[in-house]
KOLLO-869825 format. One record per atom (N, C-alpha, C, O, CB): residue number from 1; atom name; x, z, y. Coordinates in steps of 0.2 Angstrom, whole numbers. Glycine has a CB too. Layout:
N
[NUM CA [X Z Y]]
...
//
This chain:
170
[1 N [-260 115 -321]]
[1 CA [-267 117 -321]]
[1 C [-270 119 -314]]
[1 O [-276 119 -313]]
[1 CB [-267 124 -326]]
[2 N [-265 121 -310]]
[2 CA [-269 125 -302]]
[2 C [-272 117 -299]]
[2 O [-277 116 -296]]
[2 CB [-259 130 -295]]
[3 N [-267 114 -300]]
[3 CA [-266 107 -298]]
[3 C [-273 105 -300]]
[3 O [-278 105 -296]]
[3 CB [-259 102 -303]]
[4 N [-273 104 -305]]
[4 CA [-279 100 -307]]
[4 C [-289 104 -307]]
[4 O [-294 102 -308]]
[4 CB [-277 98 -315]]
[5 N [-285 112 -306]]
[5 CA [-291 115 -301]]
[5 C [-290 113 -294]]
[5 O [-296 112 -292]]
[5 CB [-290 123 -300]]
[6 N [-287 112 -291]]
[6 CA [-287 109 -283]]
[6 C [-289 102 -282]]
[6 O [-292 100 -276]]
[6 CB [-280 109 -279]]
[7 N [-288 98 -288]]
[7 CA [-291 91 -288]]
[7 C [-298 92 -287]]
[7 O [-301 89 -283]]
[7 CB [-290 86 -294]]
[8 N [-301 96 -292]]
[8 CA [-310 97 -293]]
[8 C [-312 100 -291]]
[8 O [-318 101 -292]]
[8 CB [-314 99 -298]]
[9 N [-309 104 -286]]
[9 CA [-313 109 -279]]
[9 C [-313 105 -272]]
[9 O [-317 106 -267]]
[9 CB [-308 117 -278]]
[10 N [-307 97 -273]]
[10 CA [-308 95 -269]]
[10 C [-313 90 -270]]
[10 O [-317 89 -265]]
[10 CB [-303 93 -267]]
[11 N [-313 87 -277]]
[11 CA [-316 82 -277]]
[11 C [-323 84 -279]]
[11 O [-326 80 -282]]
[11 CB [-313 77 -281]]
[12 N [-326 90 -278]]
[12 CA [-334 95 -278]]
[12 C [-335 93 -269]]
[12 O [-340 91 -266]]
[12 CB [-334 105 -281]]
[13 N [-327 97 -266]]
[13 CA [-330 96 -260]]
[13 C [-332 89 -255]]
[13 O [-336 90 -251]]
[13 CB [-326 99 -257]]
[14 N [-329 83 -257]]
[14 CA [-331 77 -256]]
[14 C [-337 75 -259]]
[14 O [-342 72 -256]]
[14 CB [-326 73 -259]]
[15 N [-337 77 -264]]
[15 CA [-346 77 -266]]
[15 C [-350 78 -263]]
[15 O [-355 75 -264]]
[15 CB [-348 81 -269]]
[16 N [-350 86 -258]]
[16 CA [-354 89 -257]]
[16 C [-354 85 -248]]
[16 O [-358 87 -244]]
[16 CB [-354 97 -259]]
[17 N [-349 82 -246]]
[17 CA [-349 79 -239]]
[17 C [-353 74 -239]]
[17 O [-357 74 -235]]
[17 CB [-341 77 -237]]
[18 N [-352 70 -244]]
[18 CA [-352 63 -244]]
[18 C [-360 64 -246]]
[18 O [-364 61 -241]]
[18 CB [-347 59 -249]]
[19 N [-363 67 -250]]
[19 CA [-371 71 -250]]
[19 C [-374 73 -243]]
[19 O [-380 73 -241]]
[19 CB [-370 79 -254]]
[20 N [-369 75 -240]]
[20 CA [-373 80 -233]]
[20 C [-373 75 -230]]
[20 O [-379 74 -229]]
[20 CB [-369 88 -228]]
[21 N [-369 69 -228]]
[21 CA [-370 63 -223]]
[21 C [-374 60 -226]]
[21 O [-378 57 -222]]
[21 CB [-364 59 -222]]
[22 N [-375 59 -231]]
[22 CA [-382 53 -235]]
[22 C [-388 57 -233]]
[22 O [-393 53 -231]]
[22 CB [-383 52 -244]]
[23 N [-390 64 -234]]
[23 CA [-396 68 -231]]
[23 C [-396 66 -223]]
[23 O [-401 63 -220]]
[23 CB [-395 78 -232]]
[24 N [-390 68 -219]]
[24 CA [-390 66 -212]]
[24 C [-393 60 -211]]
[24 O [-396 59 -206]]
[24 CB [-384 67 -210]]
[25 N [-391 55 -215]]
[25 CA [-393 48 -212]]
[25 C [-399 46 -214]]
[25 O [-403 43 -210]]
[25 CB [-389 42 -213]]
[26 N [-400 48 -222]]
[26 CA [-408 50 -225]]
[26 C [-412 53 -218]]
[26 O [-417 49 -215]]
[26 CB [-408 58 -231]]
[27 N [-411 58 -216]]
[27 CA [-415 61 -211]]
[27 C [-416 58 -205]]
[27 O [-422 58 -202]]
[27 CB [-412 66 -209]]
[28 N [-409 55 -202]]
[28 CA [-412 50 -197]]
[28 C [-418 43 -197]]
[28 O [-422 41 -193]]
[28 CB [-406 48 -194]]
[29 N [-416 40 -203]]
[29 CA [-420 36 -206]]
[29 C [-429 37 -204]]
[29 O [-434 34 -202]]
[29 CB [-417 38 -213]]
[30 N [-427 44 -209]]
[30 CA [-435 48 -209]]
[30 C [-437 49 -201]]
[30 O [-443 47 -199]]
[30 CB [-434 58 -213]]
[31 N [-434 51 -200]]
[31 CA [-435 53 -191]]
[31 C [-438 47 -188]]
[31 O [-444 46 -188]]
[31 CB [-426 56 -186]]
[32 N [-434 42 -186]]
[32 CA [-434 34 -186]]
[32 C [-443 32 -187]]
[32 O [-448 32 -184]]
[32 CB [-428 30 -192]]
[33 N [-441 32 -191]]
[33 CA [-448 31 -195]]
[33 C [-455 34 -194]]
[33 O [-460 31 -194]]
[33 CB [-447 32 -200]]
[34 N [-453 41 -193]]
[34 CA [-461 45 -192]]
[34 C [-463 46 -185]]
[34 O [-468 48 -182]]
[34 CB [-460 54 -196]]
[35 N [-456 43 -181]]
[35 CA [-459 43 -172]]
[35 C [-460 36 -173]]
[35 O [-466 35 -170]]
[35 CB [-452 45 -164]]
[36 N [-458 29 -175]]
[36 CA [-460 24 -174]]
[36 C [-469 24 -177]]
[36 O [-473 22 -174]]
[36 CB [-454 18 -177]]
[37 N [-470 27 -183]]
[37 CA [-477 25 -186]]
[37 C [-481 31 -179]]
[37 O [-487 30 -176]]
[37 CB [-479 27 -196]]
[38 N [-475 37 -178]]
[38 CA [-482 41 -176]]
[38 C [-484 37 -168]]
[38 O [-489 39 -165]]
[38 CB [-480 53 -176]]
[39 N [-480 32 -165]]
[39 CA [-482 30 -158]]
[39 C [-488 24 -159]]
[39 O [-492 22 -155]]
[39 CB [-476 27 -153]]
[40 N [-488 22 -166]]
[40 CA [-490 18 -169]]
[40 C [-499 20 -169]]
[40 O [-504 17 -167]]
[40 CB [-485 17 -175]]
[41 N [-498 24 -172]]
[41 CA [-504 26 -172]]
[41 C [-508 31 -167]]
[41 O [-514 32 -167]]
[41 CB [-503 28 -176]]
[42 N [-504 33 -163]]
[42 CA [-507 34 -154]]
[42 C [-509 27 -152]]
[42 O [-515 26 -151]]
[42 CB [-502 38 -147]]
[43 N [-504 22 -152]]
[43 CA [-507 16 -148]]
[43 C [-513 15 -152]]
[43 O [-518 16 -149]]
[43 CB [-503 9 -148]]
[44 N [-514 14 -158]]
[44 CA [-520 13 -163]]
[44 C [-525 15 -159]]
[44 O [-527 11 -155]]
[44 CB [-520 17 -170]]
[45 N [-529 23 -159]]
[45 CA [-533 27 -159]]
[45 C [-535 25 -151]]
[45 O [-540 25 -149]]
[45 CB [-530 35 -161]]
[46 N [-530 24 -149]]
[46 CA [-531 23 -140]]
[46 C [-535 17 -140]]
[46 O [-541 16 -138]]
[46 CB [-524 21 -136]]
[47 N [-531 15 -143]]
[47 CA [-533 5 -143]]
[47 C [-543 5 -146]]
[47 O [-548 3 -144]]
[47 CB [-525 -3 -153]]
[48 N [-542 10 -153]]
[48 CA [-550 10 -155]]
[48 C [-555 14 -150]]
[48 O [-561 12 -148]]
[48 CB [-551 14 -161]]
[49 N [-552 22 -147]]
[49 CA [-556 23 -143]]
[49 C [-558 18 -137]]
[49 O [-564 17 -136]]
[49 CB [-554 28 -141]]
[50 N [-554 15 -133]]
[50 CA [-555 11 -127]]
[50 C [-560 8 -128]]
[50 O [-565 8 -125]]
[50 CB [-550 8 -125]]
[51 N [-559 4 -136]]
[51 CA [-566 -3 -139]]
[51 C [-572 0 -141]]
[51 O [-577 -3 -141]]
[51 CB [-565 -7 -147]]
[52 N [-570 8 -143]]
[52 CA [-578 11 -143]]
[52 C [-582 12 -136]]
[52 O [-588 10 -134]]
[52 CB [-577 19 -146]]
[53 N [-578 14 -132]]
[53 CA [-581 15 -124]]
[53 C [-585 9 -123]]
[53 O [-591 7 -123]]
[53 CB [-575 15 -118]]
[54 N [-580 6 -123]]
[54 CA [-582 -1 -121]]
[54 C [-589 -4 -123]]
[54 O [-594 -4 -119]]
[54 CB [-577 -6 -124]]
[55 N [-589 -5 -131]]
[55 CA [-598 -5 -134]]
[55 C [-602 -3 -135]]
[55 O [-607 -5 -137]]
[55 CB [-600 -5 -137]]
[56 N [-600 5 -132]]
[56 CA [-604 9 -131]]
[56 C [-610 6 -122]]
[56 O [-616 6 -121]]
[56 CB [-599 16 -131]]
[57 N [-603 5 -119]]
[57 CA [-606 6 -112]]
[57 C [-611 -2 -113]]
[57 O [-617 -1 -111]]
[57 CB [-598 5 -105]]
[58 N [-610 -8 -116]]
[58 CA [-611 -14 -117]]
[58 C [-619 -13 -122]]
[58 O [-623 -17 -122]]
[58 CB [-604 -19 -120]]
[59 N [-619 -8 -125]]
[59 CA [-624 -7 -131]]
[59 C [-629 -4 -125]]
[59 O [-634 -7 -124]]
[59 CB [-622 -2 -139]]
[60 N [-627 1 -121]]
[60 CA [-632 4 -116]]
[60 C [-635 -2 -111]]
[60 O [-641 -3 -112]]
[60 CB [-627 11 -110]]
[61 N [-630 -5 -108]]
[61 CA [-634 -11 -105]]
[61 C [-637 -16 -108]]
[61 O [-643 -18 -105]]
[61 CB [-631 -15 -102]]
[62 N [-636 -18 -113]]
[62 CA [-639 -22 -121]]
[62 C [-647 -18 -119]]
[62 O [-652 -21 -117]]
[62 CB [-635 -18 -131]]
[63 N [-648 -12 -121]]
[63 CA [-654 -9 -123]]
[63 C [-658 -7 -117]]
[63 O [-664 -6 -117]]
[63 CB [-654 -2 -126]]
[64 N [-655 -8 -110]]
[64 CA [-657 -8 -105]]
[64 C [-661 -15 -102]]
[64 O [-665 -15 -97]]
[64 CB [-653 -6 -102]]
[65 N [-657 -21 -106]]
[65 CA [-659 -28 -105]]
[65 C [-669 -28 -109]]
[65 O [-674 -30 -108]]
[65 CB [-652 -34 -109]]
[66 N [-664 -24 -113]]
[66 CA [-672 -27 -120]]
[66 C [-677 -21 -116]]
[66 O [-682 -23 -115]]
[66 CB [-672 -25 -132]]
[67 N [-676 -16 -114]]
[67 CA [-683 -11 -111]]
[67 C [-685 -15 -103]]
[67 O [-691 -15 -100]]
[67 CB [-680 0 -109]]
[68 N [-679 -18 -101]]
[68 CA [-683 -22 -98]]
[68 C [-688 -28 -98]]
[68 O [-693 -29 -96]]
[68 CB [-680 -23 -96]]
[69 N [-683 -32 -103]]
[69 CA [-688 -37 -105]]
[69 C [-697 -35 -109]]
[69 O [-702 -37 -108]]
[69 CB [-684 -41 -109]]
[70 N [-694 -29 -113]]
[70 CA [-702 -26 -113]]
[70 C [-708 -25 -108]]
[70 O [-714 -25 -109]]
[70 CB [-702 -19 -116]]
[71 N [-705 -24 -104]]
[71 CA [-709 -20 -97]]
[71 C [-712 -27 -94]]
[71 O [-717 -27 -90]]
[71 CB [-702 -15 -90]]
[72 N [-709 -34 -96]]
[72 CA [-711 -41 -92]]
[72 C [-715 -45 -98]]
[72 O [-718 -51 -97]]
[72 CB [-703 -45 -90]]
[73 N [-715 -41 -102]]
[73 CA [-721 -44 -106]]
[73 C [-727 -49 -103]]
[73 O [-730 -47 -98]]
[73 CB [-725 -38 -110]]
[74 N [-728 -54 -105]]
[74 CA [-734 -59 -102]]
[74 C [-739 -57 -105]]
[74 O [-741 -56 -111]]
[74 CB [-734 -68 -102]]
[75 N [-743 -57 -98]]
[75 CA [-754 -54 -101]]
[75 C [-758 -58 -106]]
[75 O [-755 -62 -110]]
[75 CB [-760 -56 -94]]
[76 N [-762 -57 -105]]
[76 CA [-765 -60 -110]]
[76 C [-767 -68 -108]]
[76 O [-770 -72 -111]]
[76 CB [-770 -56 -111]]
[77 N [-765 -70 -101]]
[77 CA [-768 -76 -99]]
[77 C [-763 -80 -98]]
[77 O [-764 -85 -94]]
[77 CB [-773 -77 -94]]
[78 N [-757 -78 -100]]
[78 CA [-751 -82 -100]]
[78 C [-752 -88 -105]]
[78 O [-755 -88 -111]]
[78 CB [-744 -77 -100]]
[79 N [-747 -91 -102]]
[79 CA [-748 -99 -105]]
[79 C [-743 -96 -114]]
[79 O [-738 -92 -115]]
[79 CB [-742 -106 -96]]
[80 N [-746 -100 -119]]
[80 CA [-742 -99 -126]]
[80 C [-734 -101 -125]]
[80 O [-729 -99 -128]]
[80 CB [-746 -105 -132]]
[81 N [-732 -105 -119]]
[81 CA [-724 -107 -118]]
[81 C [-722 -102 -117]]
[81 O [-716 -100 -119]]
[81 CB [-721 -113 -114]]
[82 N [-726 -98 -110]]
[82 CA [-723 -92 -109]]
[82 C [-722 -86 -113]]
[82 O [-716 -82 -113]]
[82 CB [-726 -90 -105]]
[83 N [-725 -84 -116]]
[83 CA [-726 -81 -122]]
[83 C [-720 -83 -127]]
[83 O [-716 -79 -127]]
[83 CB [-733 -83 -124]]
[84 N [-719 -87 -130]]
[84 CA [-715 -90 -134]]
[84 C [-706 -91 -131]]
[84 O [-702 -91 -135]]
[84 CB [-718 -97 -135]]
[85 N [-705 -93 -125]]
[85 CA [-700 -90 -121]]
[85 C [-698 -81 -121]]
[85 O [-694 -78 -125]]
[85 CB [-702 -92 -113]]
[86 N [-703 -78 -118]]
[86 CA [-703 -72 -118]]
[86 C [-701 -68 -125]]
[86 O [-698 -63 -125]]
[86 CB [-710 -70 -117]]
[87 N [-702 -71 -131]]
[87 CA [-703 -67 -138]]
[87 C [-696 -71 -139]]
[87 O [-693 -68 -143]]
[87 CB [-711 -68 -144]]
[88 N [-693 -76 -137]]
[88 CA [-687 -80 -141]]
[88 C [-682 -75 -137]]
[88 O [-678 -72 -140]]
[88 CB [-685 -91 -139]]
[89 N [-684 -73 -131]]
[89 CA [-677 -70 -125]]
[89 C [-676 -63 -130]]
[89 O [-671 -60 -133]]
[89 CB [-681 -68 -112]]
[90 N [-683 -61 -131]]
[90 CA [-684 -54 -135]]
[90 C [-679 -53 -142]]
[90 O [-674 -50 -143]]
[90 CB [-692 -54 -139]]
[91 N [-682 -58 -145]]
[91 CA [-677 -58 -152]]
[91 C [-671 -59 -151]]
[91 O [-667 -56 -155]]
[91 CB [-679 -64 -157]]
[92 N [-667 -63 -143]]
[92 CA [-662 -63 -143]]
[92 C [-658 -58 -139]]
[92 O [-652 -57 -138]]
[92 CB [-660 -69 -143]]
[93 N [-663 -54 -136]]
[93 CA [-661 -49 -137]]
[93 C [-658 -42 -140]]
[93 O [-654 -37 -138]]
[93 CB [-661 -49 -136]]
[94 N [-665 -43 -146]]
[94 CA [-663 -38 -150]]
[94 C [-658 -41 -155]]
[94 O [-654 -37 -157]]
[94 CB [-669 -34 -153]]
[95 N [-657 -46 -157]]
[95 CA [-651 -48 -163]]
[95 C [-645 -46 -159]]
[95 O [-640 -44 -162]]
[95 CB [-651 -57 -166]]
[96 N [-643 -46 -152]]
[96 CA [-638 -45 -147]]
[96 C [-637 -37 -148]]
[96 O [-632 -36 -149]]
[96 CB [-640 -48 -139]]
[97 N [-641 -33 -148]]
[97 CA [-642 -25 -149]]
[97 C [-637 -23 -155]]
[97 O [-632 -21 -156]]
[97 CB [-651 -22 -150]]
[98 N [-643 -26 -162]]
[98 CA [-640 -26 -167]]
[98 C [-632 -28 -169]]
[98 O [-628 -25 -173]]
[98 CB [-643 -29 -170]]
[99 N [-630 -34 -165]]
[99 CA [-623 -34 -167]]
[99 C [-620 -29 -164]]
[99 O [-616 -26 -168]]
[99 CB [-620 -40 -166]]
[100 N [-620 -27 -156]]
[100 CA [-617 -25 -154]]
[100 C [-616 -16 -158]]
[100 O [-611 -13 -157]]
[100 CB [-620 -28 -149]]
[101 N [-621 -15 -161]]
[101 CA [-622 -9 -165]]
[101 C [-617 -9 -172]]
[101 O [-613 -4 -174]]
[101 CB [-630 -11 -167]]
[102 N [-619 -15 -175]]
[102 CA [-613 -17 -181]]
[102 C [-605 -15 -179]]
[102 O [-602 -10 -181]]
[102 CB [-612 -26 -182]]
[103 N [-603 -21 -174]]
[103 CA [-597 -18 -171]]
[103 C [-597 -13 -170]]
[103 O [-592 -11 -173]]
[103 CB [-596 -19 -166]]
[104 N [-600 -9 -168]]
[104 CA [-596 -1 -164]]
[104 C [-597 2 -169]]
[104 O [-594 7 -168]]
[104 CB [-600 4 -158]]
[105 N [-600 2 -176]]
[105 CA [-598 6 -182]]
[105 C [-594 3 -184]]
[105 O [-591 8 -185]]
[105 CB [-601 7 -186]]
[106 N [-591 -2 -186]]
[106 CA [-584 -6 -188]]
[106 C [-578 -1 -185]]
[106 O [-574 2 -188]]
[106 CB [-582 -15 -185]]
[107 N [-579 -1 -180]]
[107 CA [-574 2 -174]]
[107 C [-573 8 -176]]
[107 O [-568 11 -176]]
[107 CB [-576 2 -166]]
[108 N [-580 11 -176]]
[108 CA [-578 19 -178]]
[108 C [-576 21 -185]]
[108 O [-572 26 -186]]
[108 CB [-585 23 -177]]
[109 N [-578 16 -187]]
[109 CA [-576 15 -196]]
[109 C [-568 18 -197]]
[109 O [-566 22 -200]]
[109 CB [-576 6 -198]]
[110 N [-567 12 -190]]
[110 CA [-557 12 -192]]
[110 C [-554 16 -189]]
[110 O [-548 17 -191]]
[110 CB [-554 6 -190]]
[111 N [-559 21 -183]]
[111 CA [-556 24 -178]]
[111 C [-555 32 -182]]
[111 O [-550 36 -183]]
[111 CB [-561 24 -170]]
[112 N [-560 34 -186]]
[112 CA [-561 39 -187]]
[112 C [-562 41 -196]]
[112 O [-561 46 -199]]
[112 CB [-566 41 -183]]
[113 N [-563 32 -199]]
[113 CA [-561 32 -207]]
[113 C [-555 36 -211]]
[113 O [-549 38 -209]]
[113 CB [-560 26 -210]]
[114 N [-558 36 -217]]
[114 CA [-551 37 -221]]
[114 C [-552 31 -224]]
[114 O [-557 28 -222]]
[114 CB [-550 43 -227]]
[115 N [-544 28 -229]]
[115 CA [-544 25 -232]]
[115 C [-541 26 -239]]
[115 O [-543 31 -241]]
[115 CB [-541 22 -229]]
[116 N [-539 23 -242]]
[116 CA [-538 26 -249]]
[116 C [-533 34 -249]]
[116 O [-534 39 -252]]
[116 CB [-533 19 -254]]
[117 N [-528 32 -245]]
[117 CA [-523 39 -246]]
[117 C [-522 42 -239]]
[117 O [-519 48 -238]]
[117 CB [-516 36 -249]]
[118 N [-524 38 -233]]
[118 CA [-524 43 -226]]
[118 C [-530 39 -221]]
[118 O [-534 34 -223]]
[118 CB [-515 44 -220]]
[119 N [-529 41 -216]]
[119 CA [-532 38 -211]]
[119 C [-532 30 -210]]
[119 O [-527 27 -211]]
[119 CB [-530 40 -206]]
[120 N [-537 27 -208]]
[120 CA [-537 19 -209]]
[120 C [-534 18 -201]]
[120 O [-533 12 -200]]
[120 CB [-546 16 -210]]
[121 N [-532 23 -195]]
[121 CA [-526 20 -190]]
[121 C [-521 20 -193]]
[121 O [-516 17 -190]]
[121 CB [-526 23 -184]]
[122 N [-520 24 -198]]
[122 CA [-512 27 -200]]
[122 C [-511 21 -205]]
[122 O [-505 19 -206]]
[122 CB [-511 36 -205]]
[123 N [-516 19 -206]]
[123 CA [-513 12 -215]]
[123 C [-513 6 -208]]
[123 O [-508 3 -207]]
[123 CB [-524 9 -227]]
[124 N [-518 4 -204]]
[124 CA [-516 -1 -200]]
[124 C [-508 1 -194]]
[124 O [-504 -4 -193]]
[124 CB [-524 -2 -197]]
[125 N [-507 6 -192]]
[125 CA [-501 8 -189]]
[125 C [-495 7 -194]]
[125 O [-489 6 -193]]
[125 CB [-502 15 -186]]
[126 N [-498 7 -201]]
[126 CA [-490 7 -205]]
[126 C [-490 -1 -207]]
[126 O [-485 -3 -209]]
[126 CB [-491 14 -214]]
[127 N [-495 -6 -207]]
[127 CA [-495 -13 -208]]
[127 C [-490 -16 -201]]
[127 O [-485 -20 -201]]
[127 CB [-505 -15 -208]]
[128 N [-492 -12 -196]]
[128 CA [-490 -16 -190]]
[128 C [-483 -14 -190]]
[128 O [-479 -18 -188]]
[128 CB [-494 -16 -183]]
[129 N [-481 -8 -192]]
[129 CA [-473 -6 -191]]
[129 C [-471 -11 -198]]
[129 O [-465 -14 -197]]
[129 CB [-472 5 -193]]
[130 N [-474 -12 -202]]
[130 CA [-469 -16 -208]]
[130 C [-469 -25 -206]]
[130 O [-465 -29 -209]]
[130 CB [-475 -16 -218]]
[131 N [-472 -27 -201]]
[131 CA [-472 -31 -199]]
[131 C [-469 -32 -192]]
[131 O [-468 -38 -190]]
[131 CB [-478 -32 -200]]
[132 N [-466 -28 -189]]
[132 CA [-463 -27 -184]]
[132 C [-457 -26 -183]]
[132 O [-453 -29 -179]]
[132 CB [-464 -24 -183]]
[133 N [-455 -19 -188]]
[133 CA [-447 -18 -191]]
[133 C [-447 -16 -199]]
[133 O [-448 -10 -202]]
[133 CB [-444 -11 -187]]
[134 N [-447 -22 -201]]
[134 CA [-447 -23 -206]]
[134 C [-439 -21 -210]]
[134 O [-440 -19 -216]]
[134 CB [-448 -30 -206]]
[135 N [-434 -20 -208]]
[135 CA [-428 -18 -209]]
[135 C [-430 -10 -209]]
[135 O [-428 -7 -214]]
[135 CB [-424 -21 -203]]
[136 N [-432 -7 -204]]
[136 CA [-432 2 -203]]
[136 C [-436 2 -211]]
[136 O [-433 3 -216]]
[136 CB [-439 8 -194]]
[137 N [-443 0 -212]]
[137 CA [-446 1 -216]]
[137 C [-444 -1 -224]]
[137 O [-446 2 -229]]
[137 CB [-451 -2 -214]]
[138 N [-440 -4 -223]]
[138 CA [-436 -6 -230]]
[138 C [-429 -1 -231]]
[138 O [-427 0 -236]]
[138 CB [-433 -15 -229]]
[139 N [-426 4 -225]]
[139 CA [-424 7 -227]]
[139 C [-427 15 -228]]
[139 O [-424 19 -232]]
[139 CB [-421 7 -225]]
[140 N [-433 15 -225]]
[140 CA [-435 21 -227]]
[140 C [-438 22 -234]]
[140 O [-437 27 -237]]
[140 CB [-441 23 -222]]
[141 N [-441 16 -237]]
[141 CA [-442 14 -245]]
[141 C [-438 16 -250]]
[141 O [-439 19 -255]]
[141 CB [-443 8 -245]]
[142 N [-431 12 -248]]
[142 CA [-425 13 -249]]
[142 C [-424 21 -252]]
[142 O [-423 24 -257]]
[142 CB [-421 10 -244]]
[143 N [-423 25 -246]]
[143 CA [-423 32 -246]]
[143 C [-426 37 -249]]
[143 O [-424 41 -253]]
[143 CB [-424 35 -243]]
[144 N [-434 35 -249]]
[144 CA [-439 38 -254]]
[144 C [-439 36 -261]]
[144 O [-440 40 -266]]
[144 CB [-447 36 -252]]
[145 N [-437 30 -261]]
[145 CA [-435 29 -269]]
[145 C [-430 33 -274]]
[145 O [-431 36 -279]]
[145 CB [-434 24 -269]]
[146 N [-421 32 -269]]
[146 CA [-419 37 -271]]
[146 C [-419 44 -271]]
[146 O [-416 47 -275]]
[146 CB [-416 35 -269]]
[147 N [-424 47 -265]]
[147 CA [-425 53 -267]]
[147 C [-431 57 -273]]
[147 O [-432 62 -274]]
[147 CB [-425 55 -261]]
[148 N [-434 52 -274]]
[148 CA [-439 53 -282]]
[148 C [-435 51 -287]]
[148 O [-436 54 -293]]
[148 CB [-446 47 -283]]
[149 N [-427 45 -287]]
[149 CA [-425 46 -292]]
[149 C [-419 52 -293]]
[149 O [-416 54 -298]]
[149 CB [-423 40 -292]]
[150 N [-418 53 -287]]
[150 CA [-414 60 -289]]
[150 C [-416 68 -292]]
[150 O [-414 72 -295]]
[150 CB [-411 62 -281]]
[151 N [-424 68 -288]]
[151 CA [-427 73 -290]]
[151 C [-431 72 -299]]
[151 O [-432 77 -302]]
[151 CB [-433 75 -285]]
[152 N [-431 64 -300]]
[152 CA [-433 65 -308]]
[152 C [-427 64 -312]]
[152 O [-427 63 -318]]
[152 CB [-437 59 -311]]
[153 N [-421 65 -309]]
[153 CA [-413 66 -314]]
[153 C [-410 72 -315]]
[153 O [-406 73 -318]]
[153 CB [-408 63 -311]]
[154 N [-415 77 -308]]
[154 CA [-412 83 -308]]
[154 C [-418 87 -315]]
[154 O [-416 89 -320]]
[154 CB [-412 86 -299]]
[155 N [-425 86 -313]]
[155 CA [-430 86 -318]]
[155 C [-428 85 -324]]
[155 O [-428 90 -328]]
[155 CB [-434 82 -317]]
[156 N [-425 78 -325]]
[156 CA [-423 79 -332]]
[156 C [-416 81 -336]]
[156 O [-414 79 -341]]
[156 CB [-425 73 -335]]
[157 N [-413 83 -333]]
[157 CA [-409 87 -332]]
[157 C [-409 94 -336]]
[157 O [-406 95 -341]]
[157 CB [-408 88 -326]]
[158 N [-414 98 -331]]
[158 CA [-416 103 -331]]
[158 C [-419 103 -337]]
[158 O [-416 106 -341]]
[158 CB [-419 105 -325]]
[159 N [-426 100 -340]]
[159 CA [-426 96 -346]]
[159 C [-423 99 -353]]
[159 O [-425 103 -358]]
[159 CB [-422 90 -344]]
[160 N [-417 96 -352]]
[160 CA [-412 94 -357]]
[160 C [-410 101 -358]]
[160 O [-410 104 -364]]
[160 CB [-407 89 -355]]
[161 N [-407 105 -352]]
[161 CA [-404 109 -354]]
[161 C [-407 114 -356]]
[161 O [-404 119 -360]]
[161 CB [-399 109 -351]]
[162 N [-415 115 -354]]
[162 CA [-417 119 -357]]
[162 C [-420 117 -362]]
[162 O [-425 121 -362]]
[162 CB [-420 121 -354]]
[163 N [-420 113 -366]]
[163 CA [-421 111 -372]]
[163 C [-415 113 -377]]
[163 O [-416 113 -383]]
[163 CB [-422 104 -372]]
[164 N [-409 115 -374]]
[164 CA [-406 116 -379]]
[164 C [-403 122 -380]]
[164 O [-398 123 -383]]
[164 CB [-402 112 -378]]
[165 N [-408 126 -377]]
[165 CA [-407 133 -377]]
[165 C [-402 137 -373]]
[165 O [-399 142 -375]]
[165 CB [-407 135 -382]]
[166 N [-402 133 -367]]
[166 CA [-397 134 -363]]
[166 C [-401 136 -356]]
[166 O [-405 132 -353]]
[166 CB [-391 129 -363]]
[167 N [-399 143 -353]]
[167 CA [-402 144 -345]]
[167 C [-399 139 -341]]
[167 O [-394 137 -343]]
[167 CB [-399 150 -341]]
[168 N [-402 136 -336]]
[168 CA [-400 130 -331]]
[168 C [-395 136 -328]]
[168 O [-395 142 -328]]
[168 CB [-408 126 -326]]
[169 N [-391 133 -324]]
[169 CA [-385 135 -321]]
[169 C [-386 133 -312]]
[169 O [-389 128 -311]]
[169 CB [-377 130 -324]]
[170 N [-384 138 -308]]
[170 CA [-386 138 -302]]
[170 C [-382 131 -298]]
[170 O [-384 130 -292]]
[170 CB [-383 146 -300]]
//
């Protein structure tokens, strides 16, 4: 009988080893994972800010081109080709404004959006990590799954035994 208490205190204690090293590697896993997305998504934010600068500074010269070309408007005794040059350079410059305008809301869109469940740098940083290290990412999945299947076994567990009119046990 002592015997076969020493077997189930060893073999609880193996249990609980073999538990603490799966959390530990769980953890590094987790760890792994949340510095590779979180550099992921500084490069993101960077990469969007820099493109916002950028069209911003290009949209300022854009609108600087067209107040200029306004100011060069032909008189009234200018020839109709001139005129018709002048109004074509116009339009292509303001359709140039406007795109350039489109763009930098796309950008901001992505830089500073949400998306269904976080940030639209954080869903595009988590695309490029799954496509990158495809392996980390398949085990962090791995982990999260097992640990929702452990917490819905412990749940229904808990459940059960309080269904059967019994206190759950520590």
């Amino acid at each position: 009988p002592a015997d076969d208490a020493g077997q189930g205190i060893e073999a609880q204690a193996q249990a609980l080893a073999a538990e603490q090293a799966a959390l530990l590697q769980g953890s590094s896993v987790q760890a792994r994972y949340d510095q590779a997305l979180g550099e992921l998504v500084e490069q993101k934010a960077d990469q969007a800010g820099a493109l916002e600068q950028r069209l911003e500074n290009m949209l300022d010269r854009q609108q600087a081109q067209l107040q200029q070309n306004m100011a060069s408007r032909p008189g009234m005794i200018a020839l109709p080709s001139t005129r018709a040059a002048w109004e074509q350079a116009n339009q292509r410059c303001q359709a140039r404004l406007q795109q350039l305008q489109a763009r930098l809301e796309r950008v901001q869109d992505l830089h500073h959006g949400m998306g269904l469940y976080s940030p639209r740098i954080e869903e595009m940083a988590a695309r490029q990590l799954r496509a990158e290290q495809p392996e980390l990412v398949e085990q962090w999945s791995l982990q999260r799954q097992a640990e929702r299947s452990l917490t819905e076994t412990q749940r229904r567990s808990l459940t059960q035994e309080l269904s059967r009119g019994r206190t759950p046990s520590p």
